[in-house]
VEXFIVEX-495139 format. One line per field, with one value per atom (N, C-alpha, C): residue number from 0; x, y, z; residue in three letters; atom name. Coordinates in steps of 0.2 Angstrom, whole numbers, plus 5000, padded with zeros to 4 digits. Layout:
residues N
nr: (NUM	...)
east: (X	...)
north: (Y	...)
up: (Z	...)
rest: (Ala	...)
atom: (CA	...)
END
This chain:
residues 253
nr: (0	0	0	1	1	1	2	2	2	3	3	3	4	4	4	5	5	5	6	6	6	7	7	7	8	8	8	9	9	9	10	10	10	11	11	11	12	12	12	13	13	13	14	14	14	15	15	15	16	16	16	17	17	17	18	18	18	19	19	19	20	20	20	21	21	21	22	22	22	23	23	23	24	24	24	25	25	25	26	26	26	27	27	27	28	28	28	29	29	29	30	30	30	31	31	31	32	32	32	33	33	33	34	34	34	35	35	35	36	36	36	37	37	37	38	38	38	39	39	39	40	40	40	41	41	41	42	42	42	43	43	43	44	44	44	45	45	45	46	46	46	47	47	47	48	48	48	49	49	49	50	50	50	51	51	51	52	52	52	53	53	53	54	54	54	55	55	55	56	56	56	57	57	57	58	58	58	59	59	59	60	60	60	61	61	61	62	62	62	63	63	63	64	64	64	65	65	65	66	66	66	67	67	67	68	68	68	69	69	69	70	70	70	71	71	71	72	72	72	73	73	73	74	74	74	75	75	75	76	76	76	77	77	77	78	78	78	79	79	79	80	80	80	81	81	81	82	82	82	83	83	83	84	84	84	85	85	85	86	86	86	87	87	87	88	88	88	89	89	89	90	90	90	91	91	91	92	92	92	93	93	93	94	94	94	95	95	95	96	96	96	97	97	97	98	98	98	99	99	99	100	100	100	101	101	101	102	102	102	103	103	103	104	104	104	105	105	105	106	106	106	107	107	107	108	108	108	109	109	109	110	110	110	111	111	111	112	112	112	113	113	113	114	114	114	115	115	115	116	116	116	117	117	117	118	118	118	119	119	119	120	120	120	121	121	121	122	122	122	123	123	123	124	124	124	125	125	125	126	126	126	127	127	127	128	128	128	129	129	129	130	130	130	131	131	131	132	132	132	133	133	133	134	134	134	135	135	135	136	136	136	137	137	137	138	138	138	139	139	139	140	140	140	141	141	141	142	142	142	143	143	143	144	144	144	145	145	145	146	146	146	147	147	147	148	148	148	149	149	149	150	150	150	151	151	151	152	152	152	153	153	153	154	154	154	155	155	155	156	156	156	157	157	157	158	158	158	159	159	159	160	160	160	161	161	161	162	162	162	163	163	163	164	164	164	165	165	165	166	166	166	167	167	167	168	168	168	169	169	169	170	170	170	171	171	171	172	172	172	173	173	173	174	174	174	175	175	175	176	176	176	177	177	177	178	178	178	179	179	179	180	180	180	181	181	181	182	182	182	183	183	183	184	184	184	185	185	185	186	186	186	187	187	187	188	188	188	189	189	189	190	190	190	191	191	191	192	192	192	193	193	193	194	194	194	195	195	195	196	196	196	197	197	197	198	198	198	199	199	199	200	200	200	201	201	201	202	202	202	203	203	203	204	204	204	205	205	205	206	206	206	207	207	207	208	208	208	209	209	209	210	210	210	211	211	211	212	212	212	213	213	213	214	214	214	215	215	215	216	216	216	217	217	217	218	218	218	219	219	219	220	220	220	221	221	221	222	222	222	223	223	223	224	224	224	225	225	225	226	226	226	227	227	227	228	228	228	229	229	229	230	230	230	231	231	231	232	232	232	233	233	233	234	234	234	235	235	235	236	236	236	237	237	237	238	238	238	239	239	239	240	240	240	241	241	241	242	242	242	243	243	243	244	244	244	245	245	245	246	246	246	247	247	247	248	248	248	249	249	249	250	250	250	251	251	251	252	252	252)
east: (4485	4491	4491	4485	4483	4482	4479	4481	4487	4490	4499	4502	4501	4505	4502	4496	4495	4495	4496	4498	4507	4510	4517	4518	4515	4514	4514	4510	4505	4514	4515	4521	4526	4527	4533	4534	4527	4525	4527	4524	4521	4533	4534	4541	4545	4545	4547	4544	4538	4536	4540	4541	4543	4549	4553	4560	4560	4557	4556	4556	4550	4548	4553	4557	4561	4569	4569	4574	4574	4568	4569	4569	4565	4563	4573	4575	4582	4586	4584	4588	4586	4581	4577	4581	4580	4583	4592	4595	4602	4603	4601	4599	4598	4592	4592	4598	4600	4607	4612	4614	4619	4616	4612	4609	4609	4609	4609	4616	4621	4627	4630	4629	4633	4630	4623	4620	4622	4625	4628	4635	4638	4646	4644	4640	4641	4638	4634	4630	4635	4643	4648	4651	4651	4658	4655	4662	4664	4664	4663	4662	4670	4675	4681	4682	4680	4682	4688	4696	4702	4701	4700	4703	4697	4691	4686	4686	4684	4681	4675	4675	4669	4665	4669	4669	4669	4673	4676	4673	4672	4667	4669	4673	4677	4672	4673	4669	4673	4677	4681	4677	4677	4676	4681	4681	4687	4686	4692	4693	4698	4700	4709	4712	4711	4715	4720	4726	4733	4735	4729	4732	4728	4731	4725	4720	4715	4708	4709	4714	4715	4722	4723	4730	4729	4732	4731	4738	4737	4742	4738	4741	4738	4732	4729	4721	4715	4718	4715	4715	4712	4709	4709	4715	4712	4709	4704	4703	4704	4704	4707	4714	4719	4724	4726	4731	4732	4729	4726	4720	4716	4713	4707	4701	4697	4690	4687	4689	4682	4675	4671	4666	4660	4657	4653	4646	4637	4633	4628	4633	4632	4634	4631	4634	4633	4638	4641	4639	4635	4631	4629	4629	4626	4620	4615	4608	4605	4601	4599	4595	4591	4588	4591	4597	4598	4606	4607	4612	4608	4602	4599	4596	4593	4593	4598	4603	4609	4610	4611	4613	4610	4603	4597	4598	4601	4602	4610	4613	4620	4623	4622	4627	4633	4637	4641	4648	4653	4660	4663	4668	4672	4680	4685	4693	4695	4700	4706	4711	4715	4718	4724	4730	4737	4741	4748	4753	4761	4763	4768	4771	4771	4773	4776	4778	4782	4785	4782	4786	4786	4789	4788	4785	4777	4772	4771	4768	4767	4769	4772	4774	4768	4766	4761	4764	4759	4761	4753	4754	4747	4741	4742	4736	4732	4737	4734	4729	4724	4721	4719	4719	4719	4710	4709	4701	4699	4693	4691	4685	4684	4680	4677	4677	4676	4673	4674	4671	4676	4673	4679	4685	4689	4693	4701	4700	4707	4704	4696	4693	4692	4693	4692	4697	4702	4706	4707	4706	4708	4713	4715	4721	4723	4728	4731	4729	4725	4721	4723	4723	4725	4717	4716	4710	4706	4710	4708	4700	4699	4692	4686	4690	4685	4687	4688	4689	4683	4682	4674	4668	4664	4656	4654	4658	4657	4664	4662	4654	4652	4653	4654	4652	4646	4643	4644	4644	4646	4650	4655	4660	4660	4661	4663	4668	4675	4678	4678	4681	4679	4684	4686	4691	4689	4696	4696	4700	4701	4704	4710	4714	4721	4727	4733	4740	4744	4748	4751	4754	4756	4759	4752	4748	4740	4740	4739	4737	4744	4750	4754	4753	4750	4747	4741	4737	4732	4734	4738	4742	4742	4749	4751	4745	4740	4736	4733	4731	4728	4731	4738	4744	4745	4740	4741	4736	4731	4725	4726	4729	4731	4731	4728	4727	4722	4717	4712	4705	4705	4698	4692	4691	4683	4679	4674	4667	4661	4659	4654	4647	4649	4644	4642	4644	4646	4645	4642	4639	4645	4647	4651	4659	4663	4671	4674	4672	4673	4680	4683	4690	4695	4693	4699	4696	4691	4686	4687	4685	4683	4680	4675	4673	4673	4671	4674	4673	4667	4668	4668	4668	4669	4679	4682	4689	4691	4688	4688	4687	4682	4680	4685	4688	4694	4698	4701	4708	4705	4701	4702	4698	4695	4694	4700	4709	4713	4715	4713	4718	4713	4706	4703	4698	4696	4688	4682	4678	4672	4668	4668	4665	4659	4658	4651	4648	4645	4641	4637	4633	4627	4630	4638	4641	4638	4636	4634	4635	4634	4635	4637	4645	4648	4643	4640	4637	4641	4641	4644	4643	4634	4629	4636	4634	4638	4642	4648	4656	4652	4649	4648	4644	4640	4637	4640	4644	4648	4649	4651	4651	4659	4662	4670	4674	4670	4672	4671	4672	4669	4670	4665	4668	4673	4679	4683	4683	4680	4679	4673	4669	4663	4662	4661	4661	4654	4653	4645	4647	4643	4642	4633	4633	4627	4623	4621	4618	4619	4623	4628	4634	4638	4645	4647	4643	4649	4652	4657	4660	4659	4657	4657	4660	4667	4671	4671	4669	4667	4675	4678	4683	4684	4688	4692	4697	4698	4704	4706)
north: (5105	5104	5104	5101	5101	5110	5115	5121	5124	5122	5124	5121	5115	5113	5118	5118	5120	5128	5134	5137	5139	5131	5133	5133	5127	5124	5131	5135	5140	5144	5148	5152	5149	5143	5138	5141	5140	5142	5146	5151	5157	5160	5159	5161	5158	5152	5149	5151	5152	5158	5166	5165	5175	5173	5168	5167	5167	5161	5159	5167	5170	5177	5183	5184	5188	5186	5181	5175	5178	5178	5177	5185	5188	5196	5199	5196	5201	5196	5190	5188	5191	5191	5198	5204	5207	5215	5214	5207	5207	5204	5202	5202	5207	5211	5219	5224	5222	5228	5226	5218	5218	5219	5217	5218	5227	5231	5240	5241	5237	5239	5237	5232	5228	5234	5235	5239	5247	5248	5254	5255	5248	5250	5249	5243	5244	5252	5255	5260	5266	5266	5270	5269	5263	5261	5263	5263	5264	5258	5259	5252	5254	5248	5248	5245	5248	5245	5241	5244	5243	5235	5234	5227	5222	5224	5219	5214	5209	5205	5203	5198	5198	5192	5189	5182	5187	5193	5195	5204	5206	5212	5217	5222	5225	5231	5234	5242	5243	5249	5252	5256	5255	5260	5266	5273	5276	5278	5276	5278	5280	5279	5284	5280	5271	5269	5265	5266	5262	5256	5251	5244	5243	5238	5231	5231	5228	5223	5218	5215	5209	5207	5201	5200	5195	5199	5195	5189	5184	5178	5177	5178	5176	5179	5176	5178	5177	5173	5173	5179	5179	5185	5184	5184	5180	5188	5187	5193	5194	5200	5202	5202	5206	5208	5206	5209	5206	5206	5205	5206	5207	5207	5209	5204	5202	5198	5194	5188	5186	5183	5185	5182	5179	5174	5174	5172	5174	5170	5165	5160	5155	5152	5147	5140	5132	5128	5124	5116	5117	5112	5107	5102	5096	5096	5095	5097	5103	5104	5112	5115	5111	5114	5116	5111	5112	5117	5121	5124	5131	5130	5138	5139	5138	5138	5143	5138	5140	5148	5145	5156	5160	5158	5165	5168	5160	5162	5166	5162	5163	5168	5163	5165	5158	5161	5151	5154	5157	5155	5163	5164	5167	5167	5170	5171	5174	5174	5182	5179	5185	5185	5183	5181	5183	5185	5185	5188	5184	5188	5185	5186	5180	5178	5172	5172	5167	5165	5160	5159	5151	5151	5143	5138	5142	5137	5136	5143	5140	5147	5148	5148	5151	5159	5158	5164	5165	5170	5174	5178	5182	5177	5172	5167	5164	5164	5161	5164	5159	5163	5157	5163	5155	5157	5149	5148	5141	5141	5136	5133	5126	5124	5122	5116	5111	5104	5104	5101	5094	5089	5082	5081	5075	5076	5081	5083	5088	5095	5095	5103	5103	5098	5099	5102	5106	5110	5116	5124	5129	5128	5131	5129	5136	5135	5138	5136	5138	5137	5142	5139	5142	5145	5152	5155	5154	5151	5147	5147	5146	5141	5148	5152	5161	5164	5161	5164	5160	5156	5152	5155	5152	5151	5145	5142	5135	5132	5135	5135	5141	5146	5154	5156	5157	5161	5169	5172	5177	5179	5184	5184	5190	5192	5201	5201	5208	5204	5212	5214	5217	5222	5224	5230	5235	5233	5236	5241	5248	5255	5251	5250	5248	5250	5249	5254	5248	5248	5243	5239	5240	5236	5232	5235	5232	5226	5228	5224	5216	5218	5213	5209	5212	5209	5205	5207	5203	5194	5196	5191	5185	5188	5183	5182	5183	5182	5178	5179	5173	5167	5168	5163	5157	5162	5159	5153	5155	5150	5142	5142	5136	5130	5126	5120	5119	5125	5125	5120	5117	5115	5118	5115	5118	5116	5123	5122	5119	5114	5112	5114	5116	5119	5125	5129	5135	5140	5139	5141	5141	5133	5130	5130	5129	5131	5134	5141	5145	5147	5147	5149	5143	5138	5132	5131	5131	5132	5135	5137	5139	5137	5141	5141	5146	5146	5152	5158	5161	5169	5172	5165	5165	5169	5164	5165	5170	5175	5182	5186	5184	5189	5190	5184	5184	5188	5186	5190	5197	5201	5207	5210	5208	5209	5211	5206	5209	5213	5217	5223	5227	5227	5232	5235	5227	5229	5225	5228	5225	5221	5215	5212	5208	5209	5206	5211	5214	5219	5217	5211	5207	5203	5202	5197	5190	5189	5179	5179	5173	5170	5174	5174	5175	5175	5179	5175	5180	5177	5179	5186	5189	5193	5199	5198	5202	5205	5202	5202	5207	5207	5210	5217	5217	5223	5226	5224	5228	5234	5240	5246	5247	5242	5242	5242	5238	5237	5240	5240	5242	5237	5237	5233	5235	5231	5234	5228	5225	5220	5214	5215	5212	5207	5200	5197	5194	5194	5188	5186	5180	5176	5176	5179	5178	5170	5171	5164	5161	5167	5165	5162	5164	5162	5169	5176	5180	5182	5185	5187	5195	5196	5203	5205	5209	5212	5220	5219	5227	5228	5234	5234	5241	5242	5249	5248	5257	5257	5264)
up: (5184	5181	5173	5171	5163	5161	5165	5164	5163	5169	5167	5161	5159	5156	5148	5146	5142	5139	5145	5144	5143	5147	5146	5138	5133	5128	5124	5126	5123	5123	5129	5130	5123	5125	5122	5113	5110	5104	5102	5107	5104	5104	5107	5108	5102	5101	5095	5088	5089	5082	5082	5086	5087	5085	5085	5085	5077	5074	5070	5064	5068	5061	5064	5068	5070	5065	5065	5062	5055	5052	5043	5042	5046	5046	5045	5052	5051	5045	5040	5036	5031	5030	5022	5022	5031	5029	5026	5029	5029	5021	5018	5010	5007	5008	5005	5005	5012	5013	5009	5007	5004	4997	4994	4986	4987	4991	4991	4989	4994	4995	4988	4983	4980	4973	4972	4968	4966	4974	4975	4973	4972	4968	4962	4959	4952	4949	4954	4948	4950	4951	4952	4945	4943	4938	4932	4928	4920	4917	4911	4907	4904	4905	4904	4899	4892	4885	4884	4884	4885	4884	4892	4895	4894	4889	4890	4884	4883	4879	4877	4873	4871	4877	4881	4887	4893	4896	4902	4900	4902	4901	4909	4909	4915	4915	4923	4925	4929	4927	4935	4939	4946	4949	4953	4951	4953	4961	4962	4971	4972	4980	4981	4981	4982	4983	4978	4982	4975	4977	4981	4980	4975	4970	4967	4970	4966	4967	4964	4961	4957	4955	4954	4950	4945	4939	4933	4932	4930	4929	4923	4918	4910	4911	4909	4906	4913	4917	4923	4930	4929	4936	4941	4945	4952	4956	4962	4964	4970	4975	4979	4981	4984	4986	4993	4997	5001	5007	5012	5017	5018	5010	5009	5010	5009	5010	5004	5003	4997	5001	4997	5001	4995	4997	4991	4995	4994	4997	4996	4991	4989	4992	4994	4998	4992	4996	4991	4994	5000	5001	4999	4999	4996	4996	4991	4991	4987	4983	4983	4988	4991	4995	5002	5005	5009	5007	5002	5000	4999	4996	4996	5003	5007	5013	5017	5017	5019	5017	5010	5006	5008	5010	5011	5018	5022	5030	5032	5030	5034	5026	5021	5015	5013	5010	5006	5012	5008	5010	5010	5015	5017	5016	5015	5015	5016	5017	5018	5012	5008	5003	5006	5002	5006	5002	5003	4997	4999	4996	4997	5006	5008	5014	5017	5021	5023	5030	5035	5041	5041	5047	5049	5048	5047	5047	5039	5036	5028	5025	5018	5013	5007	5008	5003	4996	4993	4986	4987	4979	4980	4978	4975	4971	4978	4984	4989	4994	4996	5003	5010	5015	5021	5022	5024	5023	5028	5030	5033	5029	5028	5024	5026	5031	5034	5028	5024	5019	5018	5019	5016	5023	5021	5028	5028	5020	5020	5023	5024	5025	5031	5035	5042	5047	5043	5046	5042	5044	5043	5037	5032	5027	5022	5018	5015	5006	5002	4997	4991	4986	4980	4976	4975	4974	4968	4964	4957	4956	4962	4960	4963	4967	4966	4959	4953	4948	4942	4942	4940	4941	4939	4939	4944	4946	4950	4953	4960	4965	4963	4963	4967	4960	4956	4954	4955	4962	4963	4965	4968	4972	4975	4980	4981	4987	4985	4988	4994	4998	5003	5007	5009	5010	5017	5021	5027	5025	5028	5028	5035	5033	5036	5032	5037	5036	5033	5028	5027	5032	5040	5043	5046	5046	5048	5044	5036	5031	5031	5034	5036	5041	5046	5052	5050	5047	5045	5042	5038	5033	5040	5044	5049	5054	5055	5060	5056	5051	5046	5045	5044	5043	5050	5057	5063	5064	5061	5060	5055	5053	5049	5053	5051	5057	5061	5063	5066	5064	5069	5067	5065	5061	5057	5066	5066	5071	5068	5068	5064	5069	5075	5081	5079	5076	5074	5081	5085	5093	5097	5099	5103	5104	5107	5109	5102	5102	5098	5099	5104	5107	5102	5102	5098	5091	5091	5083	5080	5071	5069	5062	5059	5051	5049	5044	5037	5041	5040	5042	5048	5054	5061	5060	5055	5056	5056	5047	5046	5051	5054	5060	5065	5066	5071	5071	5066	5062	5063	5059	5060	5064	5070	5077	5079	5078	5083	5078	5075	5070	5071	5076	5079	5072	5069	5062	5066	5067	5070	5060	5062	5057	5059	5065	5070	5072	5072	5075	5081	5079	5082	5088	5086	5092	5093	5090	5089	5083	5080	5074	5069	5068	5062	5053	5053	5045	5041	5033	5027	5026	5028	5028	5034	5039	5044	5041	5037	5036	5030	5024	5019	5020	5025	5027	5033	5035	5041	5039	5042	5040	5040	5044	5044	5037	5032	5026	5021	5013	5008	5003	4995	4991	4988	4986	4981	4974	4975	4969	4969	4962	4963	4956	4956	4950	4949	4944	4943	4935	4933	4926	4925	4920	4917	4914	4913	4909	4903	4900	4893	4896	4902	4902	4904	4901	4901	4909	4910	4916	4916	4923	4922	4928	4928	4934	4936	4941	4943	4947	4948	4952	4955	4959	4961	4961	4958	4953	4953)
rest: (Unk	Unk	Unk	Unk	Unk	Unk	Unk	Unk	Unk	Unk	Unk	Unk	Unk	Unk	Unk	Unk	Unk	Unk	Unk	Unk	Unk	Unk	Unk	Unk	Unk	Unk	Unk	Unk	Unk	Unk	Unk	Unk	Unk	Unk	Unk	Unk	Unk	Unk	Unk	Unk	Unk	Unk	Unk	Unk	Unk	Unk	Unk	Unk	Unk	Unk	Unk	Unk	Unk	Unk	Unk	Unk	Unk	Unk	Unk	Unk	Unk	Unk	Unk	Unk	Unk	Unk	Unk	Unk	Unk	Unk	Unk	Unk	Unk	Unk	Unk	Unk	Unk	Unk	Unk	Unk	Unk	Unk	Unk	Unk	Unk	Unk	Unk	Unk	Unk	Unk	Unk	Unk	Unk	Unk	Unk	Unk	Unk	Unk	Unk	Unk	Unk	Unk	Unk	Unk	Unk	Unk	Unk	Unk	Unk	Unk	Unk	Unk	Unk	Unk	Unk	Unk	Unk	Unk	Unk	Unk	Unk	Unk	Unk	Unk	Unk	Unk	Unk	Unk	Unk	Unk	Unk	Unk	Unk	Unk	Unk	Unk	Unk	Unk	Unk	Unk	Unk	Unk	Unk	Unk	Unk	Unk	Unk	Unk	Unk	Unk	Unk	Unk	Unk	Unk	Unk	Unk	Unk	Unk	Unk	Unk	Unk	Unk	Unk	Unk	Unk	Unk	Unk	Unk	Unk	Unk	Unk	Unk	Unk	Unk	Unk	Unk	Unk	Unk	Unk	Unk	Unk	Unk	Unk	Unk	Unk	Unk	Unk	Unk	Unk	Unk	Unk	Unk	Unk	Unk	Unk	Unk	Unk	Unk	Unk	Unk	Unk	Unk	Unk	Unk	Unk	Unk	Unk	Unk	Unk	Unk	Unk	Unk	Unk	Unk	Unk	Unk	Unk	Unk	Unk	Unk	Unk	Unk	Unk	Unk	Unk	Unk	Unk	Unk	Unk	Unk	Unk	Unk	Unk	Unk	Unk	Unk	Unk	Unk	Unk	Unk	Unk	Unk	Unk	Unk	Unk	Unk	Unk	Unk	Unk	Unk	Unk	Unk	Unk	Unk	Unk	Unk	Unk	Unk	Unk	Unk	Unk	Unk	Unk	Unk	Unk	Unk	Unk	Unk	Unk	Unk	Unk	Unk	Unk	Unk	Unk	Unk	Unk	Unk	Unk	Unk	Unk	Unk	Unk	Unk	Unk	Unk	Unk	Unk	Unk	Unk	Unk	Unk	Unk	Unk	Unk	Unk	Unk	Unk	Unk	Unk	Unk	Unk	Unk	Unk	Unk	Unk	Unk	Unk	Unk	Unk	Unk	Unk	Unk	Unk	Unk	Unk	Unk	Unk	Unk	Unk	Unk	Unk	Unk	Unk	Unk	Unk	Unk	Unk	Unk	Unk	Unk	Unk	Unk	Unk	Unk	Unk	Unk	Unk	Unk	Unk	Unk	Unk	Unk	Unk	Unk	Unk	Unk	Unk	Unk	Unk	Unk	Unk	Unk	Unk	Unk	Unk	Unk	Unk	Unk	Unk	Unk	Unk	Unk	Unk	Unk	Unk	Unk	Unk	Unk	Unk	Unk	Unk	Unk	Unk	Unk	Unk	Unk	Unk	Unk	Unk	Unk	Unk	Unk	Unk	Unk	Unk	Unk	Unk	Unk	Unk	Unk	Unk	Unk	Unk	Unk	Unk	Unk	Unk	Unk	Unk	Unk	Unk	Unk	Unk	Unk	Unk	Unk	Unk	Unk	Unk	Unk	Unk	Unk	Unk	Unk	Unk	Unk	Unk	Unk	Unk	Unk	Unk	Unk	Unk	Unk	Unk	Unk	Unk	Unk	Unk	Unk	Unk	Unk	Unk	Unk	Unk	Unk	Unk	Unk	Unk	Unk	Unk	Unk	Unk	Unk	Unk	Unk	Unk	Unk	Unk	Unk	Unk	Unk	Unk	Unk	Unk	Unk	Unk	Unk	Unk	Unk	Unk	Unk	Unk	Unk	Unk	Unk	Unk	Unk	Unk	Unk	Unk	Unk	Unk	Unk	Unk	Unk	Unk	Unk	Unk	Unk	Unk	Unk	Unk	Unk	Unk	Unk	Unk	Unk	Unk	Unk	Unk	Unk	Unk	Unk	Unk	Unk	Unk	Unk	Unk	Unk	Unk	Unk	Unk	Unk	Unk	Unk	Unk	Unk	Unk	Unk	Unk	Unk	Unk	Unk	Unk	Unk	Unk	Unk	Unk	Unk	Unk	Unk	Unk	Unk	Unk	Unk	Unk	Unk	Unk	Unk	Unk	Unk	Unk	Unk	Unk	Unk	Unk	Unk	Unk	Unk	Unk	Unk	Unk	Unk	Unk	Unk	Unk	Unk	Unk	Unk	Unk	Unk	Unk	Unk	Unk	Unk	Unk	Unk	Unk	Unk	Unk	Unk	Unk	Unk	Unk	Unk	Unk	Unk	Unk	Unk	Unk	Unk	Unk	Unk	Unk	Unk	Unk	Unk	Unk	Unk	Unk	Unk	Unk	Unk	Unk	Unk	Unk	Unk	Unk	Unk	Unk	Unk	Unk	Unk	Unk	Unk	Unk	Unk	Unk	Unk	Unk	Unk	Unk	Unk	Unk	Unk	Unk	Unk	Unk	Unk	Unk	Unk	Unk	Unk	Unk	Unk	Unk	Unk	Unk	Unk	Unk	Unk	Unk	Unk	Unk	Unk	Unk	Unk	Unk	Unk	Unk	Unk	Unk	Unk	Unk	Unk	Unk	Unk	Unk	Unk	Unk	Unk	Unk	Unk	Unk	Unk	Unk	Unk	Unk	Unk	Unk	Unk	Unk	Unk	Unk	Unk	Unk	Unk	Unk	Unk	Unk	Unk	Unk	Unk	Unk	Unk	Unk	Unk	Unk	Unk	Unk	Unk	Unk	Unk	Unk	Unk	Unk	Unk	Unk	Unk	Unk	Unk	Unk	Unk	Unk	Unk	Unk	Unk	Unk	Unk	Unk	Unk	Unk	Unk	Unk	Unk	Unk	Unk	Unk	Unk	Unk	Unk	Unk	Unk	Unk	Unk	Unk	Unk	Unk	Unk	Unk	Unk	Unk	Unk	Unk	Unk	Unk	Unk	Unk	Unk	Unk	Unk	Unk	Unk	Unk	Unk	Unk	Unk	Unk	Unk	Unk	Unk	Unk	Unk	Unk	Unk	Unk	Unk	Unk	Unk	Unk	Unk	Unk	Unk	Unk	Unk	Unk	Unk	Unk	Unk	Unk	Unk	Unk	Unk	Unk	Unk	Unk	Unk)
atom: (N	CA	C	N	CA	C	N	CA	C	N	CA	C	N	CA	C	N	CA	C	N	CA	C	N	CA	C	N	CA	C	N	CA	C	N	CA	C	N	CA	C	N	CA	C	N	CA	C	N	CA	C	N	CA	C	N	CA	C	N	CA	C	N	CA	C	N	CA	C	N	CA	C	N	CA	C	N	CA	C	N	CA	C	N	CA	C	N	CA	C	N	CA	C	N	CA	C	N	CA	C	N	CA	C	N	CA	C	N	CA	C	N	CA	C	N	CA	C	N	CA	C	N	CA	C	N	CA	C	N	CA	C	N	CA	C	N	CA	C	N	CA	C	N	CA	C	N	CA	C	N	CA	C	N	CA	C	N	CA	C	N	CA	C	N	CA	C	N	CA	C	N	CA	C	N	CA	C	N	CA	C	N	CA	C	N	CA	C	N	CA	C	N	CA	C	N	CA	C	N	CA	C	N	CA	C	N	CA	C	N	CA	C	N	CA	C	N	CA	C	N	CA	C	N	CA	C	N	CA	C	N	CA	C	N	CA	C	N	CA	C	N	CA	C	N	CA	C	N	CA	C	N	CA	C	N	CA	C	N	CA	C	N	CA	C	N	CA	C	N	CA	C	N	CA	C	N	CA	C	N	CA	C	N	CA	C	N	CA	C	N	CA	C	N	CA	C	N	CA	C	N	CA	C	N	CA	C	N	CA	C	N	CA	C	N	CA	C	N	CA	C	N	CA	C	N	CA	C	N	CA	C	N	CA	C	N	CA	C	N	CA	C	N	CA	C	N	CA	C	N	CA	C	N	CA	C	N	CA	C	N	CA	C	N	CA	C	N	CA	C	N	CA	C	N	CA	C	N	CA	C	N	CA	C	N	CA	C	N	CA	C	N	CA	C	N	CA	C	N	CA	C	N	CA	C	N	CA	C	N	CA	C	N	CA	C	N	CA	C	N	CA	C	N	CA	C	N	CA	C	N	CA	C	N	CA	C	N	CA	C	N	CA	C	N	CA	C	N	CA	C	N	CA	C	N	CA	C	N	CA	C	N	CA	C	N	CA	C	N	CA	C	N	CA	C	N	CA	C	N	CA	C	N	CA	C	N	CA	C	N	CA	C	N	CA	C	N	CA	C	N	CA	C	N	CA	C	N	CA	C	N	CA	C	N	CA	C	N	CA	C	N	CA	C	N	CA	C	N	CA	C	N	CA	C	N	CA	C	N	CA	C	N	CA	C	N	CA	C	N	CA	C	N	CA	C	N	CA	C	N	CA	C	N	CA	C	N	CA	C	N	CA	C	N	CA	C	N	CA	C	N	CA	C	N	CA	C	N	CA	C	N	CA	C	N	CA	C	N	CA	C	N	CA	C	N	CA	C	N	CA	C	N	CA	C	N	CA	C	N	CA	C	N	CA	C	N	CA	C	N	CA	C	N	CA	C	N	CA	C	N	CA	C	N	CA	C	N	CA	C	N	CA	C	N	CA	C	N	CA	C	N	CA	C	N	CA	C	N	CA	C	N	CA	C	N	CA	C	N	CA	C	N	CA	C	N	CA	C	N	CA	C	N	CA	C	N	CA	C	N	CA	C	N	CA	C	N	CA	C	N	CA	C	N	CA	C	N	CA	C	N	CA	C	N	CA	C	N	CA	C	N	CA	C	N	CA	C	N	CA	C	N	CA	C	N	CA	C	N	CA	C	N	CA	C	N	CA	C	N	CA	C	N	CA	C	N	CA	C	N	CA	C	N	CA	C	N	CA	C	N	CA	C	N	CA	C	N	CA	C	N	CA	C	N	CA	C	N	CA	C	N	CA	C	N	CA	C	N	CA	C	N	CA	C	N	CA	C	N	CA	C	N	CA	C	N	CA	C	N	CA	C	N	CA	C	N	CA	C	N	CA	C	N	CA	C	N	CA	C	N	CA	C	N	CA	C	N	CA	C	N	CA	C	N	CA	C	N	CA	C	N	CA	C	N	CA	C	N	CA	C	N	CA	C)
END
């Protein structure tokens, strides 16, 4: 018996190491791909003199498309358009350790943009995006949130916002299928009754799963990583702060 047990012991290990280095190996590759992917829009763009300052420093990227990658309300930037994707892979966790962790693994936060829209449930403009936070007791449900706070340096140091090839009735459809999620319980399982649950980029996933955008490839765990490196999507808008303060927006335009 002390022989079985010890080679189960032995088995037991040895499989929880391989999880372990299989684990971080595909979170490396899933990190590189997005540092490729994010590398490979800015070294498209133009330094957009015009609209820049000596604080907000602009680069467009030329593309074919004629929607937005932002909307200006004064001096403030909010980013993304209508169904489109913010995503940032900082997490806003309590702790740094247990927040950098998190970034390296899964990534921070997830949204879908909205516009102007309106039904029986909630009442949105373009400033708006619906989000799951699960964060405090007003974040424990799915919500309709004002994007203000993706225009800072804190939380969201970075931001990149994300773009599915859809038809404008798509891009409507996405709005209310987002707009359908309002109320949903944050998954704090993130594994478990995924059917009434949801969290951040689990939701995004949902929504544009039924408008036929594969933003899970892997099919388990929703992460931040997934949604960004999908091949369904593209950047259309990317921000970061340097050390001074300044802002630097990459766009498509």
């Amino acid at each position: 018996m002390k022989k079985i047990g010890k080679i189960t012991w032995i088995v037991v290990k040895s499989l929880l190491i391989y999880l372990v280095l299989w684990g971080v190996t595909t979170t490396v590759i899933q990190n590189v791909i997005k540092i490729i992917k994010v590398e490979n829009f800015k070294s498209q763009a133009i330094y957009d003199e015009k609209n820049s300052t000596s604080t907000v420093k602009y680069y467009v990227v030329k593309g074919n498309d004629d929607i937005p990658s932002y909307e200006l309300n004064g001096t403030l930037v909010y980013p993304g358009y209508e169904a489109d994707i913010l995503t940032s892979t900082n997490a806003t966790l309590i702790g740094p350790i247990t927040s950098n962790l998190v970034s390296f693994f899964v990534g921070g936060h997830a949204a879908i943009c909205m516009n102007n829209y309106n039904d029986f449930q909630i009442k949105s403009d373009i400033y708006k995006s619906v989000e799951s936070t699960g964060l405090g007791s007003y974040g424990k449900y799915a919500d309709l949130f004002s994007k203000s706070y993706w225009i800072f340096n804190n939380p969201f140091n970075e931001v990149i916002g994300l773009r599915a090839k859809l038809t404008e009735s798509q891009r409507k459809e996405v709005m209310s299928l987002a707009a359908s999620y309002v109320g949903d319980p944050y998954n704090y399982s993130f594994l478990f009754d995924t059917t009434n649950k949801s969290y951040c980029s689990d939701l995004v996933s949902k929504v544009y799963e039924k408008v036929n955008v594969n933003l899970n490839k892997n099919s388990f765990v929703t992460t931040v990583y997934d949604i960004i490196n999908s091949s369904d999507v593209y950047i259309s808008y990317y921000q970061y702060y340097d050390n001074n303060g300044v802002k630097y927006i990459y766009y498509l335009g």
